[in-house]
C-alpha positions in Angstrom: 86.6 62.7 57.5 87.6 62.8 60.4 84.5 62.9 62.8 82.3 60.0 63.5 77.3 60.6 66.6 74.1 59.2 67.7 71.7 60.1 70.6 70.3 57.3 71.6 67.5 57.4 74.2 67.9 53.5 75.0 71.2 54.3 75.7 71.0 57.5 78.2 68.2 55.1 80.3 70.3 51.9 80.2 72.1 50.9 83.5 76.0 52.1 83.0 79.2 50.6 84.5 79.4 51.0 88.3 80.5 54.1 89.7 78.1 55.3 92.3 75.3 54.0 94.8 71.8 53.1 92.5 69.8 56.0 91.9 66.7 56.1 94.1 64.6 57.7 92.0 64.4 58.7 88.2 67.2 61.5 87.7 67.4 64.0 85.0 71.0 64.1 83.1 71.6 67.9 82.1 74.0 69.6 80.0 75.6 71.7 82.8 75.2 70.8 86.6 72.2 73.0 87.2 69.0 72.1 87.4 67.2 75.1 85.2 69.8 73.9 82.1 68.0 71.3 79.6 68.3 67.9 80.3 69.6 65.4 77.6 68.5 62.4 79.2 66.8 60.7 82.2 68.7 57.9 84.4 65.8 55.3 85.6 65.6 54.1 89.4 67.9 51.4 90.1 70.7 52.5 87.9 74.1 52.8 89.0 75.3 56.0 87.3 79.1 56.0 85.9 80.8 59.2 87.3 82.8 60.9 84.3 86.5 60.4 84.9 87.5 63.7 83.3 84.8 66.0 84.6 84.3 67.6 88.2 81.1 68.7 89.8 80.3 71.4 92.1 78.7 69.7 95.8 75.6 68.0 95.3 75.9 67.3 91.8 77.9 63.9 89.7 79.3 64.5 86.2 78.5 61.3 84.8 79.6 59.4 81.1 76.5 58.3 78.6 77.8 56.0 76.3 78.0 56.2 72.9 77.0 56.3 69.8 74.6 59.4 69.9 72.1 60.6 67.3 72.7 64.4 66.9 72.6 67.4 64.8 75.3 70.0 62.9 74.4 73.2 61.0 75.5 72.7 57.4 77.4 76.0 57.8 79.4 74.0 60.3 81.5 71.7 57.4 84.2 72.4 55.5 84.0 71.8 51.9 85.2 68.0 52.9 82.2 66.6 54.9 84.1 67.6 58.2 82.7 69.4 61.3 84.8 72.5 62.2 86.4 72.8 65.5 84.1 73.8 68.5 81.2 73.5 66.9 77.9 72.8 68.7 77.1 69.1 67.9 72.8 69.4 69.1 70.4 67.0 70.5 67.9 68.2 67.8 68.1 70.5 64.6 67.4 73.6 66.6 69.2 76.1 67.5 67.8 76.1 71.0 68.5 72.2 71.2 70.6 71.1 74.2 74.4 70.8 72.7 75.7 67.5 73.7 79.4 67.9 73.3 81.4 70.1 70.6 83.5 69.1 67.8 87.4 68.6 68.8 90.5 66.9 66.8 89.7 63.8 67.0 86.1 63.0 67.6 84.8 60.8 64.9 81.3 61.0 63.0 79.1 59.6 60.4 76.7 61.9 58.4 73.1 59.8 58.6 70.8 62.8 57.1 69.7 66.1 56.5 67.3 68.3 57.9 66.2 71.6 56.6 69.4 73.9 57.5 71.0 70.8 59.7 72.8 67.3 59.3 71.8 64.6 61.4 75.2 62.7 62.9 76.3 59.8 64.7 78.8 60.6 67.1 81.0 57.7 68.5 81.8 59.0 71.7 80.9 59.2 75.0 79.7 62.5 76.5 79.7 64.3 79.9 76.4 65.1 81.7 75.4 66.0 85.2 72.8 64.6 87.5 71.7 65.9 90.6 72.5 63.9 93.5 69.0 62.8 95.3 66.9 64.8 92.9 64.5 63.1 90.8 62.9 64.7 87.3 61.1 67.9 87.5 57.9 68.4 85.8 59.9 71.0 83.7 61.9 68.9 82.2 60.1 65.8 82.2 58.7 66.2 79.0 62.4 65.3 77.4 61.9 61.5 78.5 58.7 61.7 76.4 60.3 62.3 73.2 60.5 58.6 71.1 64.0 57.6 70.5 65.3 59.5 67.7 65.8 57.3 64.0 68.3 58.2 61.6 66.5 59.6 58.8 67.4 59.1 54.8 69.5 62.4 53.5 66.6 64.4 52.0 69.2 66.8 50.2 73.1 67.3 49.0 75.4 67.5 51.2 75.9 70.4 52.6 79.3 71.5 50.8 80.4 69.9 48.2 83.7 70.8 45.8 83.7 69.5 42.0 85.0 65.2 42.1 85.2 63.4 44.9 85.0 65.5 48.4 87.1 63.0 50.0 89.0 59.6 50.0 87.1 58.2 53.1 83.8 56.6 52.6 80.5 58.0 54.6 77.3 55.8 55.3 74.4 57.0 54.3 70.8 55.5 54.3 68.0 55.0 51.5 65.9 53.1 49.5 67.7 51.5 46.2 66.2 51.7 43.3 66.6 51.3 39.5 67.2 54.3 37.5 65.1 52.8 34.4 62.0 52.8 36.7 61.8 56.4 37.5 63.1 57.6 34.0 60.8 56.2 31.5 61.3 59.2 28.7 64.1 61.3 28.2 68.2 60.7 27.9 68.9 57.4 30.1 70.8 58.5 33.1 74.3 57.6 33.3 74.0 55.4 36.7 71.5 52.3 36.6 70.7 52.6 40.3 69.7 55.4 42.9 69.3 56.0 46.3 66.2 57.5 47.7 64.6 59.3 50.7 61.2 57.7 52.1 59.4 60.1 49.9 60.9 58.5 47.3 63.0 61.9 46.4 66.4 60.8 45.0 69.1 61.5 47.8 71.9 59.9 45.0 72.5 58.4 41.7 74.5 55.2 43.3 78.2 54.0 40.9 78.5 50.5 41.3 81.3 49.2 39.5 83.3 48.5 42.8 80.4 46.1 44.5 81.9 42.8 44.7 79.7 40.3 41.9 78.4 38.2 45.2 75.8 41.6 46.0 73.4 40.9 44.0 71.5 43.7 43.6 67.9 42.2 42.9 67.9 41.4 46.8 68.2 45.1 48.0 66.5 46.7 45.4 62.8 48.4 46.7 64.9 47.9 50.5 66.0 50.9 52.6 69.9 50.2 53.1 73.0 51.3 54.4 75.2 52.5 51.4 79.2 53.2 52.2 81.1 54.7 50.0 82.6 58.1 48.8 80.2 61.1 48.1 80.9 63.2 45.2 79.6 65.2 42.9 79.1 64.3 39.1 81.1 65.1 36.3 79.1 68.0 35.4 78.1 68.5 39.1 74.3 68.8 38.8 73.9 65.6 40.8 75.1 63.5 43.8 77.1 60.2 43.5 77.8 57.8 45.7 80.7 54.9 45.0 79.4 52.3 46.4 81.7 49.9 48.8 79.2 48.4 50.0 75.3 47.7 50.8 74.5 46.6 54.8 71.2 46.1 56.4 69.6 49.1 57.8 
């Protein structure tokens, strides 16, 4: 896959490299330079905005660079059968369709899937993106309600992917994050499943039946297990592609 996102509301309020005089009040970052477009972000007094080196702005206004990575959202309808986002598509602040877009997909940009959300995938994008502030403006009340909203947290994939073909959908691993639990727990009557651990959602849904054989002998899984995670590895489908399997590379703190 080659698209890594993640908007991170620490990150759009953190001071940036030096590129223009401190801000003298707190300024609203929006999508476009004008002031009735959302705003994505807020830029506290004191900080010296970075001015985006591949951007112009009309008079009065500063394109400027937020850092990266950048929780963010993608339709499902926007991958291709292998986990990738499509060309131009709108990569969202939040899964809604009347979400501010933050940037969309080009050749090149690189994500990780982190979760699903009804109709959506939640992303980190690795990238910086383009915003514009307004030069001596501060926040307006219509728009100061976006600096309200709590820093958004990856959330566990509640559901399959989005697309998947039958084996494995492709030969780069994804991250994804979950509780890990033991298969033998949750199945005490009928046919033992064929995997002896699974990943699930803080609901305790499955999100994936978790293959193990490639896990290095020093993981010792009694230490993760009842843990939320960071599970890499390739997502696939089983063999007869009711379920969803992850082969596990490796575990990581969440």
């Amino acid at each position: 896959m080659k698209t890594k996102l993640c908007l991170s509301s620490t990150a759009l309020l953190a001071a940036v490299t030096l590129g223009a005089a401190p801000l003298m009040e707190t300024t609203a970052i929006h999508v476009q330079p004008d002031a009735s477009t959302p705003a994505i972000g807020y830029l506290k007094a004191g900080t010296e905005p970075k001015e985006a080196a591949n951007a112009t702005a009309p008079a009065g206004w500063m394109a400027v660079e937020l850092p990266g990575p950048h929780d963010a959202y993608v339709r499902n309808h926007d991958f291709t059968k292998a986990l990738d986002v499509l060309p131009g598509a709108a990569i969202r602040q939040l899964p809604s369709a009347d979400a501010p877009v933050l940037a969309t997909m080009q050749d090149g940009d690189k994500i990780e899937i982190t979760g699903l959300r009804s109709g959506w995938t939640q992303v980190k994008l690795l990238k910086d993106v383009v915003g514009y502030i307004k030069l001596g403006g501060a926040a307006t009340p219509a728009t100061a309600a976006v600096a309200a909203v709590a820093p958004l947290r990856p959330t566990a994939v509640t559901d399959a992917p989005p697309v998947l073909s039958s084996g494995p959908v492709s030969a780069l691993p994804r991250t994804v994050k979950g509780m890990v639990v033991e298969t033998r727990r949750k199945f005490l009557v009928g046919p033992r499943p064929e995997y002896d651990y699974q990943l699930n959602d803080p609901d305790g849904k499955r999100i994936a039946f978790l293959d193990v054989a490639r896990v290095l002998p020093t993981q010792k899984m009694e230490k993760i297990l009842e843990h939320f995670v960071n599970v890499t590895g390739v997502v696939r489908q089983s063999t007869d592609g009711k379920d969803i399997v992850i082969d596990v590379e490796s575990f990581g703190a969440e």
